[in-house]
C-alpha positions as CSV (number, residue, x, y, z in Angstrom):
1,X,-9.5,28.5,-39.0
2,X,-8.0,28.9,-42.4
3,X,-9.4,30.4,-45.0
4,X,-8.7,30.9,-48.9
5,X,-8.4,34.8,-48.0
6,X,-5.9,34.0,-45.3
7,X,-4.3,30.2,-45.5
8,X,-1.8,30.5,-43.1
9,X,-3.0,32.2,-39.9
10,X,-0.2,33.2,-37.3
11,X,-1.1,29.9,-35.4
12,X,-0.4,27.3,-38.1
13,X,2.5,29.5,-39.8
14,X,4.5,28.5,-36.8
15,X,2.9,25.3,-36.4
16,X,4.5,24.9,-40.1
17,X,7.2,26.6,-40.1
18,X,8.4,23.4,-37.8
19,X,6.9,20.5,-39.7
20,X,5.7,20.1,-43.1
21,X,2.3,21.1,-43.6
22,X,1.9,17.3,-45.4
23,X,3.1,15.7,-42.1
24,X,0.3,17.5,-40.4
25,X,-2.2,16.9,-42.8
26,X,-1.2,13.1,-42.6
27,X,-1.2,13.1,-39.4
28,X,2.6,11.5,-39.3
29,X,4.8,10.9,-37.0
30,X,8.5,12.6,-36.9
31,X,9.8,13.9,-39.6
32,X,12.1,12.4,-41.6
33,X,15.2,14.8,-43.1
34,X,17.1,12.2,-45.6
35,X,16.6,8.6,-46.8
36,X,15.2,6.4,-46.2
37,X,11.5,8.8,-45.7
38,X,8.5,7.5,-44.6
39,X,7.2,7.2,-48.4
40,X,8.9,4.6,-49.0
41,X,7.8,2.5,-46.3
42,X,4.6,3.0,-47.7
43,X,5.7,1.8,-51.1
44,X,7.2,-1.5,-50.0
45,X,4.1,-1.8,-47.9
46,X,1.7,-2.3,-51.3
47,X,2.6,-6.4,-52.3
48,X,1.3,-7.4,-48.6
49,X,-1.7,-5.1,-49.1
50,X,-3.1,-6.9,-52.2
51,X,-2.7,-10.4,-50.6
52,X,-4.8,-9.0,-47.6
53,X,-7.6,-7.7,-49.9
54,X,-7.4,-10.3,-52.5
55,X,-8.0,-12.9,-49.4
56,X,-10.6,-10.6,-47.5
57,X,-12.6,-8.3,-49.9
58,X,-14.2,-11.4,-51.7
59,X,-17.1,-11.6,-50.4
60,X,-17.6,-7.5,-50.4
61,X,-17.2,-7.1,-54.0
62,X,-19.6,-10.1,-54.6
63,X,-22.2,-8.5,-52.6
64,X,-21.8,-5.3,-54.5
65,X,-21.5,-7.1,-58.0
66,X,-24.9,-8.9,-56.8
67,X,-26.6,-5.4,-56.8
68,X,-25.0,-3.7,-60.1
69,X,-26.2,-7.0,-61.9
70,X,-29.7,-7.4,-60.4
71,X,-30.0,-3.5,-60.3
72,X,-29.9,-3.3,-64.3
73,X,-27.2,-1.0,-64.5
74,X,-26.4,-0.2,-68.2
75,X,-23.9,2.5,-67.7
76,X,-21.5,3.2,-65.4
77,X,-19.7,6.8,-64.9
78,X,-16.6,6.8,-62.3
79,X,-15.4,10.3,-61.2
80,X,-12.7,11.5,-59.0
81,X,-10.1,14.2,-58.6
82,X,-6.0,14.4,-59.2
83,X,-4.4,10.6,-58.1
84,X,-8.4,9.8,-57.8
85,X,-9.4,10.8,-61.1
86,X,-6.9,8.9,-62.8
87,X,-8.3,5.3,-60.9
88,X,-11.5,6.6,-62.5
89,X,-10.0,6.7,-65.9
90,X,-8.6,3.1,-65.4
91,X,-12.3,1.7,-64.1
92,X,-13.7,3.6,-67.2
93,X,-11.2,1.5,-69.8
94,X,-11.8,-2.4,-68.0
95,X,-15.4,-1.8,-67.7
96,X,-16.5,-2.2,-71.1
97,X,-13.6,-4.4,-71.8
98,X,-14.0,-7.2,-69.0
99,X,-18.5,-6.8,-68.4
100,X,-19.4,-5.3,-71.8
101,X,-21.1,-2.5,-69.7
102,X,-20.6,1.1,-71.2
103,X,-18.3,3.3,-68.6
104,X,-16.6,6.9,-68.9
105,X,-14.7,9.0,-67.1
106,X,-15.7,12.4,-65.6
107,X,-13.7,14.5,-63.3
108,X,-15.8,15.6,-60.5
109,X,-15.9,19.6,-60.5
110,X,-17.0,18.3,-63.9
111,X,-19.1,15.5,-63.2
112,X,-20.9,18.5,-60.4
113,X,-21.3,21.0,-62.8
114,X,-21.7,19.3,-66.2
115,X,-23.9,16.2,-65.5
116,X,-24.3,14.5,-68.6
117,X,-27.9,13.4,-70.1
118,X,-28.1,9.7,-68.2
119,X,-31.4,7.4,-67.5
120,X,-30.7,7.6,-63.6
121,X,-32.5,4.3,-63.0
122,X,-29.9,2.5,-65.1
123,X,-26.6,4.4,-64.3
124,X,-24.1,3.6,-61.9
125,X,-21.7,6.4,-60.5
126,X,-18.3,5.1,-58.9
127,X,-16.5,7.9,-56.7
128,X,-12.7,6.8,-56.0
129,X,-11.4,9.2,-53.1
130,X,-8.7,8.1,-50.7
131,X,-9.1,10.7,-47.9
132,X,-12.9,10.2,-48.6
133,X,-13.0,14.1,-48.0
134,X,-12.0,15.5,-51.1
135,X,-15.0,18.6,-51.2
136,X,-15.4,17.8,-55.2
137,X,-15.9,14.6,-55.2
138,X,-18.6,14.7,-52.2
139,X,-20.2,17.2,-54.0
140,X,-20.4,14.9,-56.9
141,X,-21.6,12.0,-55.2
142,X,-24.7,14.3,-53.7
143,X,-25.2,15.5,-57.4
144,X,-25.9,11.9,-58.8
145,X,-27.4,10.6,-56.0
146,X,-30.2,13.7,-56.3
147,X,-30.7,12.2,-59.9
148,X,-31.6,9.5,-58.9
149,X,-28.1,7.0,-59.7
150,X,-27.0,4.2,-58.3
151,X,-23.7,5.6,-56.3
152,X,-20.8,3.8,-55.3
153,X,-17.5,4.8,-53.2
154,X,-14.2,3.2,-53.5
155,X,-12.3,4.8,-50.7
156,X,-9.2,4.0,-48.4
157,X,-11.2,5.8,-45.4
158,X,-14.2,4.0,-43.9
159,X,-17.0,5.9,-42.4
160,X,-15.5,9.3,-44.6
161,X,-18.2,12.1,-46.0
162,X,-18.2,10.4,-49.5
163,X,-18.5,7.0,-48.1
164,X,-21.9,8.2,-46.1
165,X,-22.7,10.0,-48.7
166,X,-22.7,7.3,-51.4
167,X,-25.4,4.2,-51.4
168,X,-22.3,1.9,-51.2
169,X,-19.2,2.1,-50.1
170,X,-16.0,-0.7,-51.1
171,X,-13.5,0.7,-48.7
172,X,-9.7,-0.8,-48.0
173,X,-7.8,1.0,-45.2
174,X,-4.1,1.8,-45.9
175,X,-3.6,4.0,-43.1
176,X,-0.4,5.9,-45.2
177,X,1.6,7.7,-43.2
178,X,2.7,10.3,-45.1
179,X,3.7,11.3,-48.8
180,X,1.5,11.6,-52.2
181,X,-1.4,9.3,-52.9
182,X,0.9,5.7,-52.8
183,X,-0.7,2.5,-51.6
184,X,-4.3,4.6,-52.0
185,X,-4.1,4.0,-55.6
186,X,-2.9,0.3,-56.2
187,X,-5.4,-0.9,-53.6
188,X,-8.4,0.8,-55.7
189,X,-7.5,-0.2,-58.5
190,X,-7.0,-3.4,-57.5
191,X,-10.3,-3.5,-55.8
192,X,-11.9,-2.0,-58.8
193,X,-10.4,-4.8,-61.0
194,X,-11.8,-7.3,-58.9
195,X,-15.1,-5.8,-59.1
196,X,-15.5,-5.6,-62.7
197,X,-14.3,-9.6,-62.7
198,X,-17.1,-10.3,-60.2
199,X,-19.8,-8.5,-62.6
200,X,-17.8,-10.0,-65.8
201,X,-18.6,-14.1,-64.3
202,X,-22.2,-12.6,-63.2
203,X,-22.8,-11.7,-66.6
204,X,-21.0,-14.8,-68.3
205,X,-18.5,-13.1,-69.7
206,X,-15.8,-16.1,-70.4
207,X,-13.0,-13.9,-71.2
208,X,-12.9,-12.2,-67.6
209,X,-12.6,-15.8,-65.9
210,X,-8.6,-16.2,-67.8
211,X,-8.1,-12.6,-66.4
212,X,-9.3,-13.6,-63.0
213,X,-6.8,-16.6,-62.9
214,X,-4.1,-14.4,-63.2
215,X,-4.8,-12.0,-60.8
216,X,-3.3,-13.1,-57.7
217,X,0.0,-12.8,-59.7
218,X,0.1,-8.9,-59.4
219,X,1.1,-9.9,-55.7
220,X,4.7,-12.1,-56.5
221,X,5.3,-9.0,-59.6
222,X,5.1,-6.8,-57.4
223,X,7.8,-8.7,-54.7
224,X,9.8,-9.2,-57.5
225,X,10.0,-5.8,-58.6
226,X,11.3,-4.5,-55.3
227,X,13.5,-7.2,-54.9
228,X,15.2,-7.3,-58.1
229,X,14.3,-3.6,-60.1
230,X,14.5,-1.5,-57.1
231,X,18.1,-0.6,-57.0
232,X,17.9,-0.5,-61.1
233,X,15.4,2.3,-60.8
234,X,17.6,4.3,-58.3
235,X,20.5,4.5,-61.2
236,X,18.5,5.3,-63.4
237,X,17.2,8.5,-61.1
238,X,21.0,8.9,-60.8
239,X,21.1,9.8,-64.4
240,X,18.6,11.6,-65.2
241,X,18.2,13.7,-61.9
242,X,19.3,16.7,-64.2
243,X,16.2,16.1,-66.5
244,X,14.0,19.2,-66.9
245,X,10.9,17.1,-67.5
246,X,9.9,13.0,-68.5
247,X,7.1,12.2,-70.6
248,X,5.8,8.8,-70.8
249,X,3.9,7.2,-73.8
250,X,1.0,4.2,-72.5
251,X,-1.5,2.9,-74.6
252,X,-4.7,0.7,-73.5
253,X,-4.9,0.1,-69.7
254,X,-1.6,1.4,-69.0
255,X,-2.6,5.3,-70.1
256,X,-4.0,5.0,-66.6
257,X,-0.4,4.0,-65.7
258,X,1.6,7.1,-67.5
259,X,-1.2,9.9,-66.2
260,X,-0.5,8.6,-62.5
261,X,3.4,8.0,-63.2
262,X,4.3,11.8,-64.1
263,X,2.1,12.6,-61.6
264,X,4.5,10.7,-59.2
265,X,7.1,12.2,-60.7
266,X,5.7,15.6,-60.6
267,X,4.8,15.3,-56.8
268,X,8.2,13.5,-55.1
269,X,10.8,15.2,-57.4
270,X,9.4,18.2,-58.2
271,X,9.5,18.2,-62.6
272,X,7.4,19.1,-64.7
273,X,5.5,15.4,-66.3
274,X,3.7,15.1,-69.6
275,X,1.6,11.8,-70.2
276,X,0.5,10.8,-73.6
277,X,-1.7,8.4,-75.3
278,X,0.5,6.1,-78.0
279,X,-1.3,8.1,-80.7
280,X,-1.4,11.7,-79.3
281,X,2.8,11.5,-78.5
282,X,3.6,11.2,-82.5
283,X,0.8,13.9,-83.2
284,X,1.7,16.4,-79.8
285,X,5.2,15.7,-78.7
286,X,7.7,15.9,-81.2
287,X,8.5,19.4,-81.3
288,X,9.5,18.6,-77.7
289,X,12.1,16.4,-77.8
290,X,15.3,17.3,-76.3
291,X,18.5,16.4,-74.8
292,X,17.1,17.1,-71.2
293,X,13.4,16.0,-72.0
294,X,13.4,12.2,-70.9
295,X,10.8,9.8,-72.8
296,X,9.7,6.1,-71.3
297,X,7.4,4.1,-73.1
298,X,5.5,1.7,-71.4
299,X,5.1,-2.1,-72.5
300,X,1.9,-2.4,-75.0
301,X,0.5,-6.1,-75.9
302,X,-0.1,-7.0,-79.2
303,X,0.2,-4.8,-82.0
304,X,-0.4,-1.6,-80.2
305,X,3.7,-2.3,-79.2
306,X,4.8,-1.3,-82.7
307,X,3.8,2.6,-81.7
308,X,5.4,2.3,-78.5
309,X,8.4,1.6,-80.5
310,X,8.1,3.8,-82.8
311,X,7.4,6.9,-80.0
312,X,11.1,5.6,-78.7
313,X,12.8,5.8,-81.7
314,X,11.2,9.2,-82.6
315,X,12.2,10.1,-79.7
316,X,15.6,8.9,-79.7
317,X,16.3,11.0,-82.9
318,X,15.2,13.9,-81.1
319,X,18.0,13.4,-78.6
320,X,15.8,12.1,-75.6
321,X,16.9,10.0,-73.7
322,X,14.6,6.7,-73.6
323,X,13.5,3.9,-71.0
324,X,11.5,1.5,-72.0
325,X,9.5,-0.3,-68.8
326,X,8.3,-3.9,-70.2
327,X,7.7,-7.0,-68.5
328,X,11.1,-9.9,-68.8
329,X,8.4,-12.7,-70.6
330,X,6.8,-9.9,-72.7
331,X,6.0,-10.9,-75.9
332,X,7.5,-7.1,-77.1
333,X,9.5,-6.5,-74.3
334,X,13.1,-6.8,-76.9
335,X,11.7,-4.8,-79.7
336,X,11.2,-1.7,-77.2
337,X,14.4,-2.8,-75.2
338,X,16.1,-3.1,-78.8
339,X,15.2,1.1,-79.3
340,X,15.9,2.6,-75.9
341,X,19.0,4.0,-74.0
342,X,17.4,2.1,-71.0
343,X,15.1,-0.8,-69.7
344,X,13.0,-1.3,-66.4
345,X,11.9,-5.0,-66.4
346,X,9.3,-6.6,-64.3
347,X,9.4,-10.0,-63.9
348,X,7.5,-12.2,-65.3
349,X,4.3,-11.6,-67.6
350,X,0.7,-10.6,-66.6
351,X,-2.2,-9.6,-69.1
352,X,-2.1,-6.3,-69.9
353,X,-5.5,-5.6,-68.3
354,X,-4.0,-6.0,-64.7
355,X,-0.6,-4.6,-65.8
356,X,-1.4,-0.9,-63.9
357,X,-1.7,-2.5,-60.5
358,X,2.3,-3.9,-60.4
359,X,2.9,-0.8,-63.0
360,X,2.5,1.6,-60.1
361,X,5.6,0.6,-58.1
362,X,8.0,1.3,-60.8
363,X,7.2,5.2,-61.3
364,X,6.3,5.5,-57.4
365,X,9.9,4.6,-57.0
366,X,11.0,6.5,-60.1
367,X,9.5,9.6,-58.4
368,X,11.0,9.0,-55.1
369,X,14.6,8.6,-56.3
370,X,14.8,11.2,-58.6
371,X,13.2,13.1,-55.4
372,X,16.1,12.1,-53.7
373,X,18.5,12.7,-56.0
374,X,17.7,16.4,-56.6
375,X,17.3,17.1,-53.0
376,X,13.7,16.8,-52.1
377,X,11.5,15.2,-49.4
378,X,9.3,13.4,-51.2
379,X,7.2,13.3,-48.1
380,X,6.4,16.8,-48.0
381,X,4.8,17.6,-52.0
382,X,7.2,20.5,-51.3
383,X,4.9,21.8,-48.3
384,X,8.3,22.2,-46.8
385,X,8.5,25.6,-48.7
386,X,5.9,28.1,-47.1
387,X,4.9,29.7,-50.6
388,X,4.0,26.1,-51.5
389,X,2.4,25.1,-48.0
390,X,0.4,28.7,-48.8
391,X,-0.9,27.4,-52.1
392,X,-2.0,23.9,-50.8
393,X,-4.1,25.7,-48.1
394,X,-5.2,28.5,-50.9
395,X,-6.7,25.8,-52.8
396,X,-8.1,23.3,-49.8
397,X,-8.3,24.6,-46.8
398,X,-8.1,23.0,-43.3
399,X,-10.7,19.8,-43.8
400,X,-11.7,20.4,-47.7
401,X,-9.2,17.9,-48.8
C-alpha cells in the first residue's frame, strides 16, 4: 500500500499514469479529455437534489431537532476540514442567528488537538465530511465523543467511519462521480439549514418560520441560474482566463460563500484564490489590487451592501477588474452593479440567510469555465500531473481521505 514515505508505488504509478488519480479515488467511470467533463453533470445535478431532500429528509431532521431541544444543548461546535470546514463555518453563523443557540467553528486537526474548555453535557459537536473518511475529522468526532458531547455527522456517505463514529448521523447520498467537493456541499448546507429551522420552531423562534417559507425557493434559483446565468458565467471565464488570481469580498452568511468560491476556483482552474470578510478586504487587500488580480463582491442585504460597494470601487481604482454577483430583485443589487466592470445575476430574491445554498452554483461554474478556458480538467484537481497526484497521496494516503 502507499505510504507518505513512498506515495506512488510502481503498481499505482502505472495505474496513474493512465487515469487520473481523482478518477480512481472517485471511483468514475471513463475519463473525460474536453468539455463537457463529468463535473459538470454533477453541477446541473444539485436543483433536483434539494427537491429530493427538502421532500424526504423532513422527518429525519425533526427527529434529530427533537433530541438537540430535549437534550439541553446550549452550545454547539461544528468542525470539518477543506470544502467541509467551510459548511462548518456556515452552520456556525445561522445557528445563533436562526435558534439563539451559541455555535463556532473549529477545524478539526484543531478541534483534535485544541479542544476548547466546554460543559460536555450541554455541547453539541456537528462533523460535516462528504467521504465520511476524512482521518481528521474521525479523529475529532472520537475526541468529543470521549468528552462526553453530544456528536452529530452531516455526511454524503451512509454507514462511513465518521457516521459510526458519531451518536447521530443526517446523511444525503450524492453519489458524485468525479471532480472537487460539488453537490457534497449544497446538500449539507442545505440540510444543515433545515436543521437549524427545525430547532428554531422547537424553540419558538418566530423569525425562523418567514425563513422557512422561503426555503423551497433555493430549488427554482437554482434552475434559473443554469438556465439563464450559465452561459453569462462562461464569458465571463472567457475574459478573465488570463487572471493571475480572484478574490472575492462576502459578508454575513455569504463569507461561507467566498471561502468555498475561491476554493472552487482554486481547485478546477488551477489560481491562486483569496476570500475576505467585507471588513478585512479594505484593511488586507488593497495593496493587492492589480490589473490581473480580479475582485467579485458578493450581494450583502441591508446596510452591510454599502461596504461591498465600497470594496468594488476600491478596487476598481486599483485597476481590478470587478464582478459584482447579486440577486435581479435585490434590494442593492444596482448600487453594486452601478460600480463593477461586470454582473452575475440570480434570479429572483431569497433572504440572505439561505443565499449560500443557490450561491454555490455560480462559483462552481466560475471554476469550471475558467478551468476550461486555461486548459484544465477540472475533474482531475490537477492529479493528472504525477508531481501533483504525488502530493495528494503524500498528504492522504490510500483510504485516509
Amino acid at each position: 500500500m502507499p505510504t507518505r514515505d513512498h506515495p506512488i508505488p510502481e503498481w499505482l504509478l502505472q495505474e496513474v499514469a493512465q487515469t487520473p488519480l481523482w478518477y480512481i479515488i472517485r471511483e468514475a467511470g471513463e475519463p473525460r479529455t474536453q468539455h463537457p467533463y463529468v463535473l459538470l453533470d454533477e453541477i446541473h445535478r444539485q436543483p433536483g437534489q434539494w427537491a429530493e431532500i427538502l421532500g424526504s429528509k423532513g422527518p429525519e431532521v425533526d427527529r434529530l431537532a427533537d433530541v438537540i431541544v430535549d437534550g439541553g444543548v446550549e452550545q454547539v461546535i461544528f468542525t470539518g476540514c477543506g470544502s467541509a470546514f467551510f459548511t462548518a463555518i456556515h452552520g456556525a453563523f445561522i445557528f445563533p442567528r436562526l435558534t439563539g443557540i451559541r455555535a463556532e467553528a473549529i477545524e478539526s486537526f484543531e478541534l483534535t488537538h485544541y479542544f476548547p474548555s466546554v460543559d460536555p453535557a450541554r455541547t453539541l459537536v456537528v462533523a460535516h465530511s462528504g467521504t465520511g473518511g476524512s482521518i481528521e475529522t474521525l479523529e475529532a468526532v472520537r475526541a468529543a465523543a470521549a468528552r462526553g458531547c453530544l456528536t452529530l455527522t452531516i455526511t454524503n456517505t451512509p454507514s462511513s467511519s465518521v457516521a459510526r463514529a458519531a451518536r447521530h448521523s443526517l446523511a444525503y447520498e450524492t453519489r458524485q462521480a468525479c471532480g472537487p467537493c460539488i453537490s457534497v456541499i449544497s446538500t449539507r448546507i442545505l440540510l444543515q439549514t433545515m436543521l437549524a429551522l427545525a430547532v428554531a420552531a422547537r424553540r419558538g423562534v418566530e423569525s425562523a418560520q418567514v425563513v422557512a417559507a422561503t426555503l423551497p425557493g433555493v430549488v427554482d434559483a437554482g434552475r434559473a441560474l443554469l438556465d439563464q446565468g450559465e452561459s453569462r458565467i462562461w464569458e465571463l471565464a472567457k475574459q478573465h482566463r488570463g487572471a493571475e488570481s480572484f478574490m472575492l469580498v462576502g459578508s454575513g452568511p455569504n463569507y461561507f460563500s467566498a471561502r468555498e468560491g475561491t476554493l472552487k476556483i482554486e481547485e478546477q482552474a488551477i489560481l491562486v484564490g483569496k476570500a475576505y470578510r467585507t471588513g478585512d478586504f479594505h484593511h488586507d487587500a488593497l495593496s493587492l489590487v492589480a490589473p490581473a488580480r480580479v475582485v467579485i463582491g458578493i450581494e450583502a442585504a441591508g446596510s452591510a451592501n454599502e461596504r461591498i460597494v465600497d470594496a468594488l470601487r476600491a478596487a476598481r481604482e486599483g485597476e481590478s477588474p470587478t464582478v459584482a454577483v447579486t440577486w435581479s430583485d435585490g434590494a442593492g443589487a444596482s448600487d453594486l452593479a452601478q460600480v463593477a466592470d461586470a454582473q452575475i445575476a440570480i434570479a429572483g430574491r431569497l433572504p440572505e440567510i439561505i443565499s449560500p445554498i443557490p450561491m454555490t452554483l455560480v462559483f462552481q461554474l466560475l471554476g469550471y469555465y475558467l478551468g476550461v478556458e486555461r486548459g484544465f480538467n477540472p475533474d482531475t484537481l490537477r492529479t493528472d500531473h504525477l508531481p501533483n497526484a504525488r502530493a495528494w497521496l503524500t498528504s492522504f494516503p490510500l483510504g485516509t481521505h
